[in-house]
SERO-4910 file (N, C-alpha, C, O; in steps of 0.05 Angstrom, whole numbers):
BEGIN
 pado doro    nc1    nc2    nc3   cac1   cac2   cac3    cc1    cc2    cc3    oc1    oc2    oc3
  Unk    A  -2630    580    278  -2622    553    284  -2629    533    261  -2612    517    255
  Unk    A  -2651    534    250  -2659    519    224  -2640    523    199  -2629    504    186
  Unk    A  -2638    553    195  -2616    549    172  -2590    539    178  -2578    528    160
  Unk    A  -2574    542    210  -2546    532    218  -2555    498    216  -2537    485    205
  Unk    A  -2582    481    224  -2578    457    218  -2583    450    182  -2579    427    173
  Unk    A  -2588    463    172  -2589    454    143  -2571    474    134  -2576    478    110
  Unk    A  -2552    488    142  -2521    494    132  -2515    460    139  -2528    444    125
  Unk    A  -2502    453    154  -2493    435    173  -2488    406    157  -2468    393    151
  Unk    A  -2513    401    155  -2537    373    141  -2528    380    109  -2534    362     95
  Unk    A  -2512    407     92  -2514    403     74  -2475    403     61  -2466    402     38
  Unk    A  -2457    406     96  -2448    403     93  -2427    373     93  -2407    363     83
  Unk    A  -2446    369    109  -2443    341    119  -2454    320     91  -2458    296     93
  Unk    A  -2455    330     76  -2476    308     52  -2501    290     60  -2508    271     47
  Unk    A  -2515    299     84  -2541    279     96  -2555    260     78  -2562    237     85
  Unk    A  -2560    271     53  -2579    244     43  -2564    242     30  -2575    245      8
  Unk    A  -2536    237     25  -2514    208     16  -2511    202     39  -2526    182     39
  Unk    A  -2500    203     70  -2495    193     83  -2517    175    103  -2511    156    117
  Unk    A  -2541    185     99  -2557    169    116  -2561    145     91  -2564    122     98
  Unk    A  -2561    152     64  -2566    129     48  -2541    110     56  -2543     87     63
  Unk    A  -2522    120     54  -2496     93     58  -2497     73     87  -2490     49     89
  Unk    A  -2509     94    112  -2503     79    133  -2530     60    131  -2533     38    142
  Unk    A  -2549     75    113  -2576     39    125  -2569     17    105  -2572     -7    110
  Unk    A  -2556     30     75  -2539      1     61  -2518    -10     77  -2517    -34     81
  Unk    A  -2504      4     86  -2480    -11    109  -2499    -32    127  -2492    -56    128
  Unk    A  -2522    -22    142  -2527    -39    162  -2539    -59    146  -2546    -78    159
  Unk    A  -2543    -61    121  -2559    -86    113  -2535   -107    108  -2539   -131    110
  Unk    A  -2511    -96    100  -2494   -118     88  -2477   -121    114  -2459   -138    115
  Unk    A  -2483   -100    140  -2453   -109    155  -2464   -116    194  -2488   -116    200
  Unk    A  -2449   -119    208  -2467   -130    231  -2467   -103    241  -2482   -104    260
  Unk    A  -2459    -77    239  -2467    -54    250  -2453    -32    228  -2434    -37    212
  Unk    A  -2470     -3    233  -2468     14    215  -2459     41    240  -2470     49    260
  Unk    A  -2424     50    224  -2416     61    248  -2409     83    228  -2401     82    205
  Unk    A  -2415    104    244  -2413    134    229  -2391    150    257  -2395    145    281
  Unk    A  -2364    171    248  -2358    187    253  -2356    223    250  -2342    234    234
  Unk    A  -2368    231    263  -2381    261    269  -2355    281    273  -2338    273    288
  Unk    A  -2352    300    264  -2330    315    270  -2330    349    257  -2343    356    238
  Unk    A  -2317    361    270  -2320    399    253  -2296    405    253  -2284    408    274
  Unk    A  -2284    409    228  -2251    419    230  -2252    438    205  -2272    442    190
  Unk    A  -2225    450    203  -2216    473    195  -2193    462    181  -2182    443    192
  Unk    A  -2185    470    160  -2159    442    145  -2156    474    135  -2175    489    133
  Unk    A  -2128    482    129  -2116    497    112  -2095    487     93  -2084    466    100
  Unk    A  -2089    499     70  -2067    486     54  -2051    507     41  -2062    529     44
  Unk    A  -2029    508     29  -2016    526     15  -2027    531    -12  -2040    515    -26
  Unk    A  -2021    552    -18  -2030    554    -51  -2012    576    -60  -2002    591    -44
  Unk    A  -2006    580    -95  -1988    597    -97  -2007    617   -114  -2022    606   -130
  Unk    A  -2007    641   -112  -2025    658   -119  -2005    676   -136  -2017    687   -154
  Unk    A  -1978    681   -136  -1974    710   -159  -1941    701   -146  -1937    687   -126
  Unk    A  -1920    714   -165  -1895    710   -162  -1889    734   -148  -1904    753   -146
  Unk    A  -1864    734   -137  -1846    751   -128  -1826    768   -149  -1806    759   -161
  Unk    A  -1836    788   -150  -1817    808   -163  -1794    808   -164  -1779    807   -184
  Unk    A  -1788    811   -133  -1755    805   -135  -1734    782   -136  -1710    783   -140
  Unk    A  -1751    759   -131  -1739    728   -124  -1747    714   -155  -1735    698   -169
  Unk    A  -1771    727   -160  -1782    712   -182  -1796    676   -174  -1800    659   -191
  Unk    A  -1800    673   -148  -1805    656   -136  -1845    664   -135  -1859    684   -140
  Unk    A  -1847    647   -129  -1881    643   -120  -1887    643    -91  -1874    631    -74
  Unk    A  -1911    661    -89  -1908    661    -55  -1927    650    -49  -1946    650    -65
  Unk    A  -1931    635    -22  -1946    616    -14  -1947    629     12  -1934    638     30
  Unk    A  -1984    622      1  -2004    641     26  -2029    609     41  -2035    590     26
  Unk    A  -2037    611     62  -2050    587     65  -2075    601     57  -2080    625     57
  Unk    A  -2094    576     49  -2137    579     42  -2141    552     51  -2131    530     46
  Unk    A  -2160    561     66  -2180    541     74  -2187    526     54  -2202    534     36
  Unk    A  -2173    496     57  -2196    472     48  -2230    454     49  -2238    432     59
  Unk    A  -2242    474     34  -2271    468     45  -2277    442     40  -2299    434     50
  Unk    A  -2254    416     19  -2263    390     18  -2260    374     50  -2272    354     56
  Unk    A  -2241    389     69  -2225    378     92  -2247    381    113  -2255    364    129
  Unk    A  -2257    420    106  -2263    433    128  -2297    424    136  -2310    410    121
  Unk    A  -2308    436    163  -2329    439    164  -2344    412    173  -2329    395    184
  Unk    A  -2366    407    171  -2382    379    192  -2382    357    167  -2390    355    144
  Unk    A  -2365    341    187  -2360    310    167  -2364    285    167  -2345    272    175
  Unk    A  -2380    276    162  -2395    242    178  -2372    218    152  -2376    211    129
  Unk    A  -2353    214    171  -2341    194    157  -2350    163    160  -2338    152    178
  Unk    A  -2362    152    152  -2356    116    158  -2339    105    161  -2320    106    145
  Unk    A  -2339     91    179  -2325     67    203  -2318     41    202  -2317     27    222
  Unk    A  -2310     27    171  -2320     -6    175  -2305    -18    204  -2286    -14    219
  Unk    A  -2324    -34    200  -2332    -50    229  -2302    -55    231  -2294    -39    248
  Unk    A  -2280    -70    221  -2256    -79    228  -2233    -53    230  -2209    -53    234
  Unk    A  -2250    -32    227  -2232     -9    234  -2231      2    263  -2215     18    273
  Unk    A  -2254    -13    274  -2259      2    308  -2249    -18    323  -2253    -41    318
  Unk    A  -2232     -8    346  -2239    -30    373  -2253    -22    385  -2260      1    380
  Unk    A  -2267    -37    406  -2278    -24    432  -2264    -45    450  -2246    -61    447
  Unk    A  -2285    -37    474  -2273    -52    507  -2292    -70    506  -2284    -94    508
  Unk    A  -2329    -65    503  -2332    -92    520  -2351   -103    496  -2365    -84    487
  Unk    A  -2355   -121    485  -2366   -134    465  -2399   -135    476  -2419   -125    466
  Unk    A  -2396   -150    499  -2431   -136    510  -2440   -117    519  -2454   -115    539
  Unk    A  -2433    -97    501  -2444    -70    517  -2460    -65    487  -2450    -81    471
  Unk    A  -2473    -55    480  -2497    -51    464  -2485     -8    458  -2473      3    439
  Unk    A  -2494     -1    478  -2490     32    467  -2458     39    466  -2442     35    483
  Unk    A  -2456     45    454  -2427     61    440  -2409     71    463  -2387     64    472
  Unk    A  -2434     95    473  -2434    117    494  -2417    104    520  -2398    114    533
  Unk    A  -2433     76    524  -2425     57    546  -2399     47    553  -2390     39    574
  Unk    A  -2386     49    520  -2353     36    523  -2324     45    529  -2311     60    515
  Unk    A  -2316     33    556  -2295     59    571  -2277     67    551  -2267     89    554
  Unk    A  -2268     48    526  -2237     73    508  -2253     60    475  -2271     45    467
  Unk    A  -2243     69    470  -2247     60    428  -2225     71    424  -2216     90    437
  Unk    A  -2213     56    400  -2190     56    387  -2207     50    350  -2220     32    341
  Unk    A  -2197     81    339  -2200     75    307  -2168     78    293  -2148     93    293
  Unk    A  -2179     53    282  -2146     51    271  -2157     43    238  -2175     28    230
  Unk    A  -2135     61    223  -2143     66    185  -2120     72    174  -2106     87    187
  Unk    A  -2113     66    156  -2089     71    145  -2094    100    108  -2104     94     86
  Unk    A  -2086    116    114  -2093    136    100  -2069    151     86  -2050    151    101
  Unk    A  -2063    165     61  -2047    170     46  -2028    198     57  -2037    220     64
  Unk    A  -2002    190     55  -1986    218     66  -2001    241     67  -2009    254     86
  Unk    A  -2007    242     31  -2011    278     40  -2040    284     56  -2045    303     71
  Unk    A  -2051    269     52  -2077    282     75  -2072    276    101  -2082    291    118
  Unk    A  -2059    254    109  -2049    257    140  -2033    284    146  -2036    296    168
  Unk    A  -2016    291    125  -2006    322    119  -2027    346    131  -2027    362    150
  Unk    A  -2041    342    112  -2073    366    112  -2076    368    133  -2078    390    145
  Unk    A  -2079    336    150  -2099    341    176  -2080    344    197  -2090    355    217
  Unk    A  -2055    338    199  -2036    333    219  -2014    348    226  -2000    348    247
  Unk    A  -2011    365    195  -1991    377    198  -1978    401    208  -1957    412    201
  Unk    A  -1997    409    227  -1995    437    247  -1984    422    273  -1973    439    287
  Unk    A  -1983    403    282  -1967    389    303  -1946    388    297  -1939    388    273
  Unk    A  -1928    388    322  -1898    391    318  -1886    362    307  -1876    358    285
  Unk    A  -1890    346    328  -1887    317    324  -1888    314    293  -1867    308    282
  Unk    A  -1912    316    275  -1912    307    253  -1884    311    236  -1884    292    220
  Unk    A  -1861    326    231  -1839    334    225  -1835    298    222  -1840    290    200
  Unk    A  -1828    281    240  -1824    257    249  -1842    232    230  -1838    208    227
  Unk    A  -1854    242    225  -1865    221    211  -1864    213    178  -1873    227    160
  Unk    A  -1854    194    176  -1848    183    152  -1864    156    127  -1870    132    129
  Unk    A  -1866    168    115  -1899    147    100  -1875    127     94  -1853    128     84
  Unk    A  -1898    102    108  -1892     75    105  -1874     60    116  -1866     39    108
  Unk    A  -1865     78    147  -1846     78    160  -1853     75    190  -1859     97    198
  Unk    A  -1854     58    210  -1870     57    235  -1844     62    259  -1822     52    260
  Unk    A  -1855     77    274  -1840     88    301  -1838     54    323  -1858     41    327
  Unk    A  -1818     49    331  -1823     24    348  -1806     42    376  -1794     64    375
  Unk    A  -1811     28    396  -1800     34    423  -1793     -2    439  -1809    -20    445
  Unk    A  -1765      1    441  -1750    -21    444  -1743    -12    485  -1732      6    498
  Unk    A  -1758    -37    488  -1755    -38    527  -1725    -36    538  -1714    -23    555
  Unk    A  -1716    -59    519  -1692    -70    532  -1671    -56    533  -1654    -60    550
  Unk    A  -1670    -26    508  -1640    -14    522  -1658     17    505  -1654     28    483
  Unk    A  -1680     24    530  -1695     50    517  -1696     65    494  -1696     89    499
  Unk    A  -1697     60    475  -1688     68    441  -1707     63    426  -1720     42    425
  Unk    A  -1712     87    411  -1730     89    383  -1727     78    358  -1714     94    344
  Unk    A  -1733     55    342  -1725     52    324  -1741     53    293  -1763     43    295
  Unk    A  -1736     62    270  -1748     57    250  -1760     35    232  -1741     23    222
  Unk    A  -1775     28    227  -1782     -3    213  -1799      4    189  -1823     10    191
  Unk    A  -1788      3    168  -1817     -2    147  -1842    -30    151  -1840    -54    152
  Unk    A  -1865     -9    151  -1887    -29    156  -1895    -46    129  -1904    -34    110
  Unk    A  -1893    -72    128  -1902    -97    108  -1927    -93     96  -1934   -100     74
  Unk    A  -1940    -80    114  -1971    -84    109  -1977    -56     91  -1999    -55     81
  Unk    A  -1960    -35     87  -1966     -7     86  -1956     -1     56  -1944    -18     44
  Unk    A  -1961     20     45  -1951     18     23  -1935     44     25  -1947     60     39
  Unk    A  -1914     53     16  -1888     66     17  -1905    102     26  -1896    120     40
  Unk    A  -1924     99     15  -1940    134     11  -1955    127     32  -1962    150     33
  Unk    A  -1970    115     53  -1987    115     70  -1976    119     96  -1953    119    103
  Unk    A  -1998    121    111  -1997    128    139  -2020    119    157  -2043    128    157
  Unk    A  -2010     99    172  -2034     86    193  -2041    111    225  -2031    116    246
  Unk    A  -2066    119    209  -2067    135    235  -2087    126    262  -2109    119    255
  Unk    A  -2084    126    281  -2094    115    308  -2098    128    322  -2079    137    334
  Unk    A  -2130    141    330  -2146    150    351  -2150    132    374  -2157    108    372
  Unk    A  -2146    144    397  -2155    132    421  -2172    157    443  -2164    179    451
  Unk    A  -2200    144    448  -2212    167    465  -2213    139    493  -2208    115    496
  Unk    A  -2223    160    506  -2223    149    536  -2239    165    553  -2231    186    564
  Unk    A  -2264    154    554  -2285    171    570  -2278    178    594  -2278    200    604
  Unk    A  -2272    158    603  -2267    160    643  -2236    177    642  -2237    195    659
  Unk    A  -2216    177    632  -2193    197    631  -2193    220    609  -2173    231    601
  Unk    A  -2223    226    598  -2222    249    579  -2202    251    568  -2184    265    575
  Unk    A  -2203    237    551  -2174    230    526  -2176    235    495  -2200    229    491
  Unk    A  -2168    240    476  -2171    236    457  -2137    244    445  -2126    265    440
  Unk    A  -2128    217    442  -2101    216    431  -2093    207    409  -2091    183    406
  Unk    A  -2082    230    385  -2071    224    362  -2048    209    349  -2032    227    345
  Unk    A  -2041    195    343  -2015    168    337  -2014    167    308  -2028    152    295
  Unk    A  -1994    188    296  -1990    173    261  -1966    157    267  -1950    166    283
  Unk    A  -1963    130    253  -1937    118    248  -1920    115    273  -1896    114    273
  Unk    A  -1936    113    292  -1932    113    319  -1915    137    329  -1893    134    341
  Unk    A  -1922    154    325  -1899    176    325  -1934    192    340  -1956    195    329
  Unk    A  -1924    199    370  -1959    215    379  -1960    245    380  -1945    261    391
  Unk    A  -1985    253    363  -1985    277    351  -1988    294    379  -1974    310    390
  Unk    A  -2012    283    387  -2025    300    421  -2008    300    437  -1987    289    431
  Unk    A  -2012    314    463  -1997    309    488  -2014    280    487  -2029    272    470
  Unk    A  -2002    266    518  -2011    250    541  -2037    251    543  -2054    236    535
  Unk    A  -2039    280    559  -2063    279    574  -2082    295    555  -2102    302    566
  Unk    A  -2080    302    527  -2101    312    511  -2126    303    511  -2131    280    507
  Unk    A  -2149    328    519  -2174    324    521  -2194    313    497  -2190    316    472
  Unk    A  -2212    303    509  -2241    307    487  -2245    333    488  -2250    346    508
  Unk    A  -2240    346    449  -2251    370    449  -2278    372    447  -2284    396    444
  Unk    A  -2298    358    447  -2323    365    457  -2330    380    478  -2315    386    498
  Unk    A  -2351    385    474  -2359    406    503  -2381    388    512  -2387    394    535
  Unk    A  -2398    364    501  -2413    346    522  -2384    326    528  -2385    311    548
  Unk    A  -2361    325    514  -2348    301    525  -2358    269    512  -2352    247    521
  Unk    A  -2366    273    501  -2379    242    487  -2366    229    461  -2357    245    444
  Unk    A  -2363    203    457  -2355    190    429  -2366    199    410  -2391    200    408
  Unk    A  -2339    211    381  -2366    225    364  -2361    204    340  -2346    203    321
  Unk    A  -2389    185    353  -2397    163    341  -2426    153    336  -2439    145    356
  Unk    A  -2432    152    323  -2460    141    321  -2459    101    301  -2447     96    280
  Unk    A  -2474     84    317  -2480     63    309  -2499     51    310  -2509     52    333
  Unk    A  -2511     38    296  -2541     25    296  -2540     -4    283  -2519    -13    273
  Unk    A  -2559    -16    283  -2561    -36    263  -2585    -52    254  -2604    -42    266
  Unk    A  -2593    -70    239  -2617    -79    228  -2623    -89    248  -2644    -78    255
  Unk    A  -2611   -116    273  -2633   -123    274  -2615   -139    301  -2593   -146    293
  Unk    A  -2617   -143    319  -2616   -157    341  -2607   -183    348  -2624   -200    354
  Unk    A  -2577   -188    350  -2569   -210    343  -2577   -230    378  -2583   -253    372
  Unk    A  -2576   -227    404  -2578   -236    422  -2605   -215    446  -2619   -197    438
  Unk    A  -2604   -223    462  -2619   -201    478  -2624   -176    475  -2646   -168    483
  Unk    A  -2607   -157    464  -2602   -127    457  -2574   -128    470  -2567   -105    464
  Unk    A  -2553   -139    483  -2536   -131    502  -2504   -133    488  -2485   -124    499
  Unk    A  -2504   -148    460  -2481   -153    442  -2484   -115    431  -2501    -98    428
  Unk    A  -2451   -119    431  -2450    -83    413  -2454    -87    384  -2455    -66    373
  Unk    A  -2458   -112    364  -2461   -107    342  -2483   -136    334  -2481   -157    347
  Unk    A  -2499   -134    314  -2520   -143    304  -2522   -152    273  -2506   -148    255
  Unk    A  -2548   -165    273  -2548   -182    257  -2552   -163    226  -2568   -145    226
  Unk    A  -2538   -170    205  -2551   -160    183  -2566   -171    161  -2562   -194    153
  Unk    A  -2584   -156    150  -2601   -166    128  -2589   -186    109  -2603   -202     96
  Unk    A  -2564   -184    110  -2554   -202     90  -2543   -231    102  -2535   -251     90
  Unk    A  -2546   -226    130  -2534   -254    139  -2566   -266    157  -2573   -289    162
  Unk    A  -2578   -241    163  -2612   -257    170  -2623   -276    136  -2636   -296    137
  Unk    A  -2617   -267    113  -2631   -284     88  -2606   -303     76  -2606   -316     55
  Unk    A  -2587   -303     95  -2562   -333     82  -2585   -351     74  -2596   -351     52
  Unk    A  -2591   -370    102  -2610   -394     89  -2627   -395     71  -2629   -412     53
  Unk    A  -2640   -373     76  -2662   -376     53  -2643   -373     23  -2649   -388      4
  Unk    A  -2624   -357     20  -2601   -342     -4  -2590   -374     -7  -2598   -383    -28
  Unk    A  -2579   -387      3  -2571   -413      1  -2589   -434    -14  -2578   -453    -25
  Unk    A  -2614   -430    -15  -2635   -453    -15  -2647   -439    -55  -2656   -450    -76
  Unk    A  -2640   -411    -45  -2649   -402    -78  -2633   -404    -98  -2641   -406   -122
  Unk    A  -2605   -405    -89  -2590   -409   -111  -2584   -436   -118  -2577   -442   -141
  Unk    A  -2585   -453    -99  -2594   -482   -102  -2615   -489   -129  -2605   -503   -147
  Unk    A  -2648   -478   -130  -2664   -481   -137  -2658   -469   -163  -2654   -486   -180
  Unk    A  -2655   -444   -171  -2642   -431   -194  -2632   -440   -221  -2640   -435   -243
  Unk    A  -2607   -459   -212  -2596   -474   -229  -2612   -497   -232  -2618   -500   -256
  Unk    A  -2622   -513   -219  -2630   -537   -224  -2665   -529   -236  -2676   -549   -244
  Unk    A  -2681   -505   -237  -2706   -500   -251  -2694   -487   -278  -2708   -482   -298
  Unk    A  -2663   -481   -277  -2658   -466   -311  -2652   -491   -329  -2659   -492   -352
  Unk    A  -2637   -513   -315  -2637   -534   -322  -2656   -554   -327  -2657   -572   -344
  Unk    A  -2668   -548   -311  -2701   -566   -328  -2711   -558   -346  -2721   -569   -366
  Unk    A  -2707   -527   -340  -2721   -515   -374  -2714   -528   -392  -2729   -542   -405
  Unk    A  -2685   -526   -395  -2670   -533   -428  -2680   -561   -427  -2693   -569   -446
  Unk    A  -2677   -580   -405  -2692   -603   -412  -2714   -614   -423  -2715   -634   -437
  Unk    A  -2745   -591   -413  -2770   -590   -422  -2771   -591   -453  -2782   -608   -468
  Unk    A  -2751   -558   -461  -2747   -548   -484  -2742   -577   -505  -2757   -590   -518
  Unk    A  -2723   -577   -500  -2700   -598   -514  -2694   -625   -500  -2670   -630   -498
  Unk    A  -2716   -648   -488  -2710   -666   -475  -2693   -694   -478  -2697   -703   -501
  Unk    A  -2681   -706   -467  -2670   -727   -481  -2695   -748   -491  -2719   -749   -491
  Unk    A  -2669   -763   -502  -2691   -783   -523  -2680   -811   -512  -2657   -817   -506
  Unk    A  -2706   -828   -510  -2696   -858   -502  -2706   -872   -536  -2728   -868   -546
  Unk    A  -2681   -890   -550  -2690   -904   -564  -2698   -934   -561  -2690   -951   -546
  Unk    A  -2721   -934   -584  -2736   -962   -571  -2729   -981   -606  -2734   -970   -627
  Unk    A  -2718  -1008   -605  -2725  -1013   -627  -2695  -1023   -638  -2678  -1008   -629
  Unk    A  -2683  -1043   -655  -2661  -1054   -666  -2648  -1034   -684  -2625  -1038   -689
  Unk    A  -2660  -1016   -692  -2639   -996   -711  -2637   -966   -693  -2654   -955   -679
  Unk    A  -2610   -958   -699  -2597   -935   -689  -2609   -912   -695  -2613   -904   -719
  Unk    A  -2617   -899   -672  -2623   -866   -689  -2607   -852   -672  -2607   -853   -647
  Unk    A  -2589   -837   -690  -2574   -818   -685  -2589   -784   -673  -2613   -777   -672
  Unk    A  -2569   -772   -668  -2577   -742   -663  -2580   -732   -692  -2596   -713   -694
  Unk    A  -2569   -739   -713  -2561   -713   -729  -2601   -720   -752  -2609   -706   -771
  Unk    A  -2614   -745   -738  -2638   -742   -759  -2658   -727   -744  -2681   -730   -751
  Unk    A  -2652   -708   -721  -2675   -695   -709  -2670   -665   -711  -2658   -648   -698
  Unk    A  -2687   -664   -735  -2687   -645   -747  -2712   -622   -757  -2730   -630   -772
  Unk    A  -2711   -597   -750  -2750   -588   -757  -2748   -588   -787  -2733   -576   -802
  Unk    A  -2774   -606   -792  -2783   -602   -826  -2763   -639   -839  -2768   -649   -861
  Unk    A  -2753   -645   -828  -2734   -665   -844  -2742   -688   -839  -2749   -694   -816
  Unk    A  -2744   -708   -860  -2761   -735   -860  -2739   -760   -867  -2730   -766   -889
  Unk    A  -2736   -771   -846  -2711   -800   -840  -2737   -827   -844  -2758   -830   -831
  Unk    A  -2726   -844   -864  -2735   -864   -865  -2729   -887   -859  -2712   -897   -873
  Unk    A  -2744   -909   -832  -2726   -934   -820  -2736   -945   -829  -2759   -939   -838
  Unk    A  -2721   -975   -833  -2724   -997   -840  -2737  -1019   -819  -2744  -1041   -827
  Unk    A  -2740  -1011   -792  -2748  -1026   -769  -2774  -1010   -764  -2770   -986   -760
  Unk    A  -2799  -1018   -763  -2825  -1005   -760  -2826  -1001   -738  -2841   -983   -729
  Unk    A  -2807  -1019   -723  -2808  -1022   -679  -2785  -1001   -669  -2776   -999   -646
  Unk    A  -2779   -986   -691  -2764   -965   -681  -2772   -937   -674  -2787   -923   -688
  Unk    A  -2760   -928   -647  -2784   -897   -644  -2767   -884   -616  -2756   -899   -600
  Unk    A  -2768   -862   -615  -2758   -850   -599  -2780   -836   -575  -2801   -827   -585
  Unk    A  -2777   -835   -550  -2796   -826   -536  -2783   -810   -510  -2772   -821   -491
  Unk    A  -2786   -783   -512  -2778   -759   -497  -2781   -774   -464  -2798   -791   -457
  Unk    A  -2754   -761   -446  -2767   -764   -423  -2778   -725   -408  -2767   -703   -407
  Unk    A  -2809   -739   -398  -2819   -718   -395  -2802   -710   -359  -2795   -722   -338
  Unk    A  -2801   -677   -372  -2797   -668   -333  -2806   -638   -327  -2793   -619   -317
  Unk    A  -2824   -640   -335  -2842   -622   -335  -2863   -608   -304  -2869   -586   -295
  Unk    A  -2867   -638   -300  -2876   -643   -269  -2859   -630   -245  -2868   -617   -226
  Unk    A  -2825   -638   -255  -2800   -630   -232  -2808   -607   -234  -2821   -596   -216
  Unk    A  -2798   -592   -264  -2797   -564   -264  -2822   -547   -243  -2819   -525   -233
  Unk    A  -2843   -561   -241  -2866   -540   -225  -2856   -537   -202  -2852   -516   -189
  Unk    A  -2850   -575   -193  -2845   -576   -164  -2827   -550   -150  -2830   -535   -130
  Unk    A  -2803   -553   -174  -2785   -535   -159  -2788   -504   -167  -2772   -486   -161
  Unk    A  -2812   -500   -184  -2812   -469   -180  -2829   -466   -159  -2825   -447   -143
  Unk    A  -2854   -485   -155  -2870   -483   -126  -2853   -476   -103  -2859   -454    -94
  Unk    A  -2835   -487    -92  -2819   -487    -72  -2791   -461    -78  -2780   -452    -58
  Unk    A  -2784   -454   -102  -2777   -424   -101  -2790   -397   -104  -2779   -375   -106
  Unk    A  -2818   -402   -104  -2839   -382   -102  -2837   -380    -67  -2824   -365    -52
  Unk    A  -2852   -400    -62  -2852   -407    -28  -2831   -387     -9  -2834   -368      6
  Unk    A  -2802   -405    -18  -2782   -387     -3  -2772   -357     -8  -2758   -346      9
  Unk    A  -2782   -344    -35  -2782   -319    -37  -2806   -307    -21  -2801   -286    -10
  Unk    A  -2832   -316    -16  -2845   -308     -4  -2840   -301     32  -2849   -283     47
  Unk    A  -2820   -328     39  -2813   -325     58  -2787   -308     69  -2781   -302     92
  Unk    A  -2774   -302     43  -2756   -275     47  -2766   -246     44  -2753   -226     49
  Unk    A  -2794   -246     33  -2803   -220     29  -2811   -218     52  -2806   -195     59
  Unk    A  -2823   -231     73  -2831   -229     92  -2810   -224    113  -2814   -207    130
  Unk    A  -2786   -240    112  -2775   -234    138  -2760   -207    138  -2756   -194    159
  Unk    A  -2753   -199    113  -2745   -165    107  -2766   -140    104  -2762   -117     96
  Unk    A  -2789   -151    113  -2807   -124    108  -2808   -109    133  -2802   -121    153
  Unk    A  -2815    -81    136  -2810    -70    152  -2822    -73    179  -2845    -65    180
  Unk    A  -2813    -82    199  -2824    -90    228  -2854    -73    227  -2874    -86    235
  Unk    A  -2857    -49    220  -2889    -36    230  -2910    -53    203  -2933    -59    206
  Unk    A  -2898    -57    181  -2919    -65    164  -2925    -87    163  -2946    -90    152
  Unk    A  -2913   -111    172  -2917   -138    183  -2930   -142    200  -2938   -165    203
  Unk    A  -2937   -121    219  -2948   -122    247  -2933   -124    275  -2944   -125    297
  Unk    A  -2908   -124    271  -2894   -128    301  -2875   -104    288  -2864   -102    266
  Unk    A  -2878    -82    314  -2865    -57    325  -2836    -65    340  -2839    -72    364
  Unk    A  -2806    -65    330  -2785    -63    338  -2775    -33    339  -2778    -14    323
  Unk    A  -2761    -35    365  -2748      6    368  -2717    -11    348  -2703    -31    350
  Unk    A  -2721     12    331  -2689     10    327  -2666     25    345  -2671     44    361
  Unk    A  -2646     15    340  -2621     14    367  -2606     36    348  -2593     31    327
  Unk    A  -2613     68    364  -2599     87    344  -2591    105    362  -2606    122    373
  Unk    A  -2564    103    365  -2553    116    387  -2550    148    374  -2545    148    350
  Unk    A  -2552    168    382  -2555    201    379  -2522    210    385  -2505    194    394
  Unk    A  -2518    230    380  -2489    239    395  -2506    250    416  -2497    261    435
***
């Protein structure tokens, strides 16, 4: 059993994929992974025909297709049913909808009959008013793609295939699982309401304010620098001094003794405002450090298949 889960874990790419889903949850309000085991075959031509002089075409397993595959989910690719439901598990249908390139909708689809029917960049419509199928190129699609659409349905054990609206499954096609469950996993940083919203807050939208207030401070302490550096000059005195007599090493001679130039200092600002961008980095290191080493214990919300 140890070597079938680290076959499994090394087919699946585990430490790229667990790395992508905890960067996902920092930049997005939830980190949604899809779980799946398939078998993809493809044609290949291995040696000609003697008598045709043609190439014969034998199918091999695609091991990039085949085998345990944790795809990512962005958030605007899933529906669900109820926005306050928190566990995945909990939601009566999900709908993943993605738009993906002919030939691999090919790879994965193309042992269904239905697929014959489907045309990249081309959407199936069904017209009420006088029962009829019609063709439409989709605006949004690009001439080689194909929008494919999963629908599961816990309470009617469903899991129904849709390229180009054209439906690969029967009707009543099951969850091929054998627990029957969404093969979905989602989690996230951090707790946007009670626990009872299905998606949450992320690291990147818990440090906006503070991210707002530093890049504020940034520009205006790089800009004091050059000021400190290089400050303006107030002239005091009846004769003109130009820019071009301030010069290192070079000696300008006035005729007005009451003439003199005197820096304005801002030296003072500059602390102020690195004081107060020290401050609020301190207060972003803190609010991103890890719940056990700060001292307050949060469970993270990590749903299992």
């Amino acid at each position: 059993m140890r070597d079938l889960i680290e076959w499994s874990a090394d087919q699946s790419k585990y430490p790229e994929t667990s790395l992508n889903a905890i960067i996902s949850a920092v930049v997005n309000p939830a980190s949604i992974y899809y779980s799946e085991y398939g078998e993809v075959y493809r044609n290949v031509k291995r040696e000609t025909d003697e008598k045709t002089g043609k190439w014969k075409v034998e199918k091999m397993l695609d091991e990039d297709l085949s085998g345990f595959k944790d795809t990512p989910v962005p958030v605007d690719e899933l529906y669900i049913e109820n926005f306050y439901e928190s566990d995945i598990q909990k939601q009566g249908w999900l709908i993943w909808r993605r738009v993906i390139g002919y030939d691999l909708a090919s790879a994965k689809y193309g042992h269904y009959k239905n697929f014959e029917h489907v045309k990249p960049g081309v959407q199936i419509l069904y017209n009420d008013a006088d029962n009829t199928f019609y063709q439409s190129y989709d605006s949004n699609m690009r001439t080689e793609s194909v929008e494919e659409i999963i629908y599961w349905n816990k309470k009617m054990d469903l899991k129904v295939i849709i390229c180009n609206g054209v439906m690969m499954t029967s009707a009543d096609n099951p969850n091929p699982r054998n627990d029957k469950l969404y093969p979905f996993i989602k989690f996230f940083y951090e707790n946007i309401d009670e626990g009872k919203c299905f998606y949450g807050k992320s690291l990147a939208f818990k440090m906006q304010s503070d991210a707002n207030i530093i890049n504020t401070l940034y520009p205006m302490i790089i800009d004091g620098t050059y000021l400190s550096v290089f400050p303006p000059m107030v002239n005091f005195g009846s004769e003109t001094i130009g820019s071009d007599v301030i010069i290192p090493g070079g000696v300008t001679q006035l005729s007005d003794p009451n003439s003199k130039l005197n820096p304005i200092v801002v030296s003072q600002n500059i602390k102020m405002g690195m004081d107060t961008l020290m401050k609020v980095e301190e207060s972003v290191a803190e609010s991103s450090e890890n719940p056990v080493e700060n001292g307050t214990i949060t469970r993270c919300r990590y749903h299992s298949l």
